[in-house]
C-alpha positions as CSV (number, residue, x, y, z in Angstrom):
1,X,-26.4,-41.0,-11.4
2,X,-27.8,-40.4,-7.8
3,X,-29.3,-37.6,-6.8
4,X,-26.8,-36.6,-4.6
5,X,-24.3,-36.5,-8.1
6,X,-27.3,-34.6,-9.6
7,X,-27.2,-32.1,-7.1
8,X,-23.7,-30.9,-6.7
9,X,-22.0,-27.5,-7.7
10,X,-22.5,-24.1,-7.4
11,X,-26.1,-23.8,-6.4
12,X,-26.1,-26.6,-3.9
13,X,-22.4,-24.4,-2.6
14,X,-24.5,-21.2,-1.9
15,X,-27.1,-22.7,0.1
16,X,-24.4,-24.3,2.8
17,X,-22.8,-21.3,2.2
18,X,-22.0,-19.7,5.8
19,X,-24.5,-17.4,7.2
20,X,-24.2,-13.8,8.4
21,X,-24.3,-13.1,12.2
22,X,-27.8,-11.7,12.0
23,X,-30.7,-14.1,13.4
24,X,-28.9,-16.8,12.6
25,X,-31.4,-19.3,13.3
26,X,-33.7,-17.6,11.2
27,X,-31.4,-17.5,8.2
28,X,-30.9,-21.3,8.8
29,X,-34.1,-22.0,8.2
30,X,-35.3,-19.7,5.6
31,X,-31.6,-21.0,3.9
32,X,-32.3,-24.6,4.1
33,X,-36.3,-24.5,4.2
34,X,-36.1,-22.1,0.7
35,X,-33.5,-24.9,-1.3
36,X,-36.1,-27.5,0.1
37,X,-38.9,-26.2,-1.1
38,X,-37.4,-25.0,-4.5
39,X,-36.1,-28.8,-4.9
40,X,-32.4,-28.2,-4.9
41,X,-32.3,-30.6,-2.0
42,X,-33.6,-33.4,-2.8
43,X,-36.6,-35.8,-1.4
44,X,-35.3,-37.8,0.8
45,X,-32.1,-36.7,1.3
46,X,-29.6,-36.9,4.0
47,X,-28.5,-33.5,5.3
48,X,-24.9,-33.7,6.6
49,X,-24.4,-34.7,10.2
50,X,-25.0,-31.7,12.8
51,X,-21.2,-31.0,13.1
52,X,-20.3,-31.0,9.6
53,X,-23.9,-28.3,8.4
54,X,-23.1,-26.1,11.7
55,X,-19.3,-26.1,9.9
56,X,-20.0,-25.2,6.4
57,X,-22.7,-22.7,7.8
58,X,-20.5,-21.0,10.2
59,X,-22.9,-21.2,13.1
60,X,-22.8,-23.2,16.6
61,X,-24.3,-27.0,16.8
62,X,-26.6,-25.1,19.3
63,X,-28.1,-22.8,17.0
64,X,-28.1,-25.8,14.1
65,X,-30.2,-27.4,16.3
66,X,-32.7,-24.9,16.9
67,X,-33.0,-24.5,13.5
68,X,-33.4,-28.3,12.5
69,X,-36.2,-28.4,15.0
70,X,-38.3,-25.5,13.2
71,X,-37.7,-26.8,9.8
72,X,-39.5,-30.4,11.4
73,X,-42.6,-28.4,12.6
74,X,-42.7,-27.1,9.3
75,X,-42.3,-30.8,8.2
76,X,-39.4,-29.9,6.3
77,X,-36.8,-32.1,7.4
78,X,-37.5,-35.3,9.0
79,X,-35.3,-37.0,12.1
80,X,-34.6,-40.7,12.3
81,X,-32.5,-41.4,15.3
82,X,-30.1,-44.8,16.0
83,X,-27.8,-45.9,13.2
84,X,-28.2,-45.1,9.7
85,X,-30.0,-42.2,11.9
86,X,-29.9,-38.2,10.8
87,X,-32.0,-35.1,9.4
88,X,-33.4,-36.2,6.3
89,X,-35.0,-33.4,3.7
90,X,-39.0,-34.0,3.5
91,X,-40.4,-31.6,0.5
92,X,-43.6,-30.9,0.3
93,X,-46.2,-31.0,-1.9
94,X,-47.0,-27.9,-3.9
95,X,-50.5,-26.0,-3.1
96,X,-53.4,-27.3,-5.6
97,X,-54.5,-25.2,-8.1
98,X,-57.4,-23.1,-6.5
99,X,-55.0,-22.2,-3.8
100,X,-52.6,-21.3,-6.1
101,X,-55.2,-18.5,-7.6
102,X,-55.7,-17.3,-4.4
103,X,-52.6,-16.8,-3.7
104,X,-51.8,-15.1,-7.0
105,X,-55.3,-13.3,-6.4
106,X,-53.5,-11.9,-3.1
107,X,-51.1,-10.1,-5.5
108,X,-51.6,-6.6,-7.4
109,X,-50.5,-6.2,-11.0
110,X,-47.7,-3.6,-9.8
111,X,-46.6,-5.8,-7.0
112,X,-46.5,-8.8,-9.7
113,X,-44.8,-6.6,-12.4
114,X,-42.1,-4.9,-9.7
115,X,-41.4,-8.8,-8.7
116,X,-41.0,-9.6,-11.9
117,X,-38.1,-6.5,-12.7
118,X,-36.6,-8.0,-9.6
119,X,-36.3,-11.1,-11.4
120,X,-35.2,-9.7,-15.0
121,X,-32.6,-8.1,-13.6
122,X,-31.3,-11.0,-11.1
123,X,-31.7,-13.5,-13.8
124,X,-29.9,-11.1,-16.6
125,X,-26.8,-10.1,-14.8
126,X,-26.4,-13.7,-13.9
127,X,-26.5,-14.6,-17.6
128,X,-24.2,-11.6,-18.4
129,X,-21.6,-12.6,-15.7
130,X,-22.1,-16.5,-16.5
131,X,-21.1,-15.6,-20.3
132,X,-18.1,-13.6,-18.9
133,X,-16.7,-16.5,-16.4
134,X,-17.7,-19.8,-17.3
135,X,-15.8,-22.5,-19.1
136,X,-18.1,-24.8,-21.2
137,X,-17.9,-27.9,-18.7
138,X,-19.4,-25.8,-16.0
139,X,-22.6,-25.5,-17.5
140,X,-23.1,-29.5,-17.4
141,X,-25.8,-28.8,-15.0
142,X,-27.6,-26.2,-16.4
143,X,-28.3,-28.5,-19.8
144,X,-29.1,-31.1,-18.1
145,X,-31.9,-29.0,-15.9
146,X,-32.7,-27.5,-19.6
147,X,-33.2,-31.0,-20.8
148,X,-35.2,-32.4,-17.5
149,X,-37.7,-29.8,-18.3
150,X,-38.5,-30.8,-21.9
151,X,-39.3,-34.0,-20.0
152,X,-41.4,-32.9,-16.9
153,X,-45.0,-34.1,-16.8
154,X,-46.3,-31.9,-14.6
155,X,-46.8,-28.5,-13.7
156,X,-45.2,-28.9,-10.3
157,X,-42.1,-30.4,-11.4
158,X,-42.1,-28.0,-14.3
159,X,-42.3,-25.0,-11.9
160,X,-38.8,-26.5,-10.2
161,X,-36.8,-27.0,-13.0
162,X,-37.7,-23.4,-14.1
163,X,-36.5,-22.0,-11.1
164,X,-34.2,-24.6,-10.6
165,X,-32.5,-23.3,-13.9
166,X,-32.6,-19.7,-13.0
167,X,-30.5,-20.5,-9.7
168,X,-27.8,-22.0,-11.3
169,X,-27.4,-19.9,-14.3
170,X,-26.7,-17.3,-11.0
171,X,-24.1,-20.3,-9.8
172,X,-22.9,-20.3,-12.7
173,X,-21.8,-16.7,-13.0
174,X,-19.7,-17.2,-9.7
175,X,-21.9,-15.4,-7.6
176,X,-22.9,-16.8,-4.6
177,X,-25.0,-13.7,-3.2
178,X,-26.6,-13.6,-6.8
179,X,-27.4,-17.7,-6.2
180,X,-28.8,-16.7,-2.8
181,X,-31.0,-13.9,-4.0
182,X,-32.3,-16.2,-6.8
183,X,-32.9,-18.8,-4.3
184,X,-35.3,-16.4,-2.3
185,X,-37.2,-15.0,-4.9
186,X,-38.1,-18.4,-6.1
187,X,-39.5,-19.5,-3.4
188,X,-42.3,-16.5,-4.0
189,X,-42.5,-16.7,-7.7
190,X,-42.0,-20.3,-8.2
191,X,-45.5,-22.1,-7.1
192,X,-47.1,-19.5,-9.2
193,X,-45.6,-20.6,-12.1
194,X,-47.6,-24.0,-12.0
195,X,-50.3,-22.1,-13.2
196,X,-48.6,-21.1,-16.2
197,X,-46.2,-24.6,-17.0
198,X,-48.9,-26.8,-17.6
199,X,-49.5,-25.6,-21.0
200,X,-47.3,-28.6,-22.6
201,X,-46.5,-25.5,-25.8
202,X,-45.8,-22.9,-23.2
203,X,-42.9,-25.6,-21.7
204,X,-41.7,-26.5,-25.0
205,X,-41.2,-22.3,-25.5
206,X,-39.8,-22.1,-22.0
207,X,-37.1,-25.0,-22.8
208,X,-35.9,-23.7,-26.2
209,X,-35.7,-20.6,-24.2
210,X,-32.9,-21.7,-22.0
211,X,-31.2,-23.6,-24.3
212,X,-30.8,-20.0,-25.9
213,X,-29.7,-18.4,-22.9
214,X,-27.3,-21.3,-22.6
215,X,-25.8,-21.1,-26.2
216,X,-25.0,-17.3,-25.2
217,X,-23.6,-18.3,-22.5
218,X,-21.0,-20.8,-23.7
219,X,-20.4,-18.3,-27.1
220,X,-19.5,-15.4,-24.3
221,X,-22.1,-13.3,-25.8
222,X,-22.9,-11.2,-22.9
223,X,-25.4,-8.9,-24.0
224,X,-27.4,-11.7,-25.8
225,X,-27.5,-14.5,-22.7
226,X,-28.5,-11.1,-20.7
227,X,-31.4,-9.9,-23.0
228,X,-32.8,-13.9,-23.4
229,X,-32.7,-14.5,-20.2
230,X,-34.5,-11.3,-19.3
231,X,-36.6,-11.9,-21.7
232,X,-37.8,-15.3,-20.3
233,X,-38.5,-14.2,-17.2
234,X,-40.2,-10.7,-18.7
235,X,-42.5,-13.2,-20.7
236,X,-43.3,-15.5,-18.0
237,X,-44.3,-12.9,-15.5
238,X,-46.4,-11.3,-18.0
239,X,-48.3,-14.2,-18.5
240,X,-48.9,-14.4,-14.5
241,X,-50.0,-10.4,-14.7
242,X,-52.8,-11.9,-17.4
243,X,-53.7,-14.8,-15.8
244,X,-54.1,-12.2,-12.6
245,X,-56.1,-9.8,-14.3
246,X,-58.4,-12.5,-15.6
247,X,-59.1,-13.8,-11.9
């Protein structure tokens, strides 16, 4: 299976989802830069050519351009020109640990605890919705990002898949402003959780985690997937608040 394959479905829909009429470059880059950085586009991969992206984004070539051009001087998308030419997704490497505790150091308990209710409740009426609408063949990708994760090595990869899973349990419930918001937040909470995923138990506990939040899901248990997978989160963040405090 390629990683395009790997890729596909509701998660990957939302981000070439079109964009509203409000700095449009802007939202083309924060879009695109946000799925690069989270790892829902992969390294390496081949955007679609400028015609087709400016298409499924709603917005001019023009302003597709622009927007390729500041996701390069971020070093987020490379361009090869001639044939076999095109925008090509470059993702970067995660922040090392020590800057990784500064920037959880630049964070208050009450600013990490109000991100983290922002994330309980994303993450729980996703898992709600998800148990309401999905058939059991659309959460193929969700158990197979459950199952990457028991396998993950390290704590940047880890930190992905995580967040990786928490997106598309929101594609999953049909939603793609829920996906989108998901998207976002993981891009501020998601680094951060490197500090916490290296702990090989705490990723086993994180794993059998999801797998309950998927069982819920595919019995249609609503409440349950919602209180798991707020639970998950609710744990997780707690363990950032006492990893901050201890800083």
């Amino acid at each position: 299976m390629n990683q395009q394959q790997h890729l596909d479905g509701g998660a990957r829909r939302a981000v070439f989802a079109p964009v509203d009429n409000r700095a449009r470059v802007d939202t083309v880059v924060r879009r695109i830069g946000d799925a690069i950085e989270l790892g829902l586009l992969a390294d390496g991969e081949q955007l679609p050519g400028e015609s087709e992206l400016a298409g499924q984004l709603g917005v001019s070539t023009v302003t597709l351009r622009e927007a390729l051009m500041a996701l390069r001087q971020q070093g987020l998308v490379t361009t090869r020109r001639g044939r076999g030419g095109g925008s090509f997704v470059s993702q970067p490497e995660l922040p090392g640990e020590e800057r990784l505790r500064t920037r959880l150091g630049g964070w208050s308990t009450e600013g990490l605890r109000d991100l983290g209710d922002h994330w309980a409740a994303l993450s729980g009426t996703a898992a709600r919705l998800a148990a309401e609408r999905t058939e059991p063949e659309d959460l193929v990708q969700l158990r197979r990002t459950a199952e990457e994760l028991t396998r993950a090595a390290d704590a940047a990869a880890r930190s992905r898949l995580y967040g990786r899973f928490h997106v598309e349990l929101a594609a999953a419930a049909q939603s793609a402003r829920l996906t989108r918001e998901q998207v976002a937040l993981q891009t501020e909470v998601g680094a951060l959780l490197c500090l916490v995923l290296g702990d090989d138990a705490y990723r086993e506990e994180v794993a059998d985690r999801h797998r309950s939040v998927i069982s819920a899901v595919q019995d249609g248990v609503q409440d349950s997937a919602r209180e798991l997978a707020e639970r998950c989160v609710r744990e997780s963040t707690a363990r950032l608040i006492a990893l901050r405090l201890a800083l």
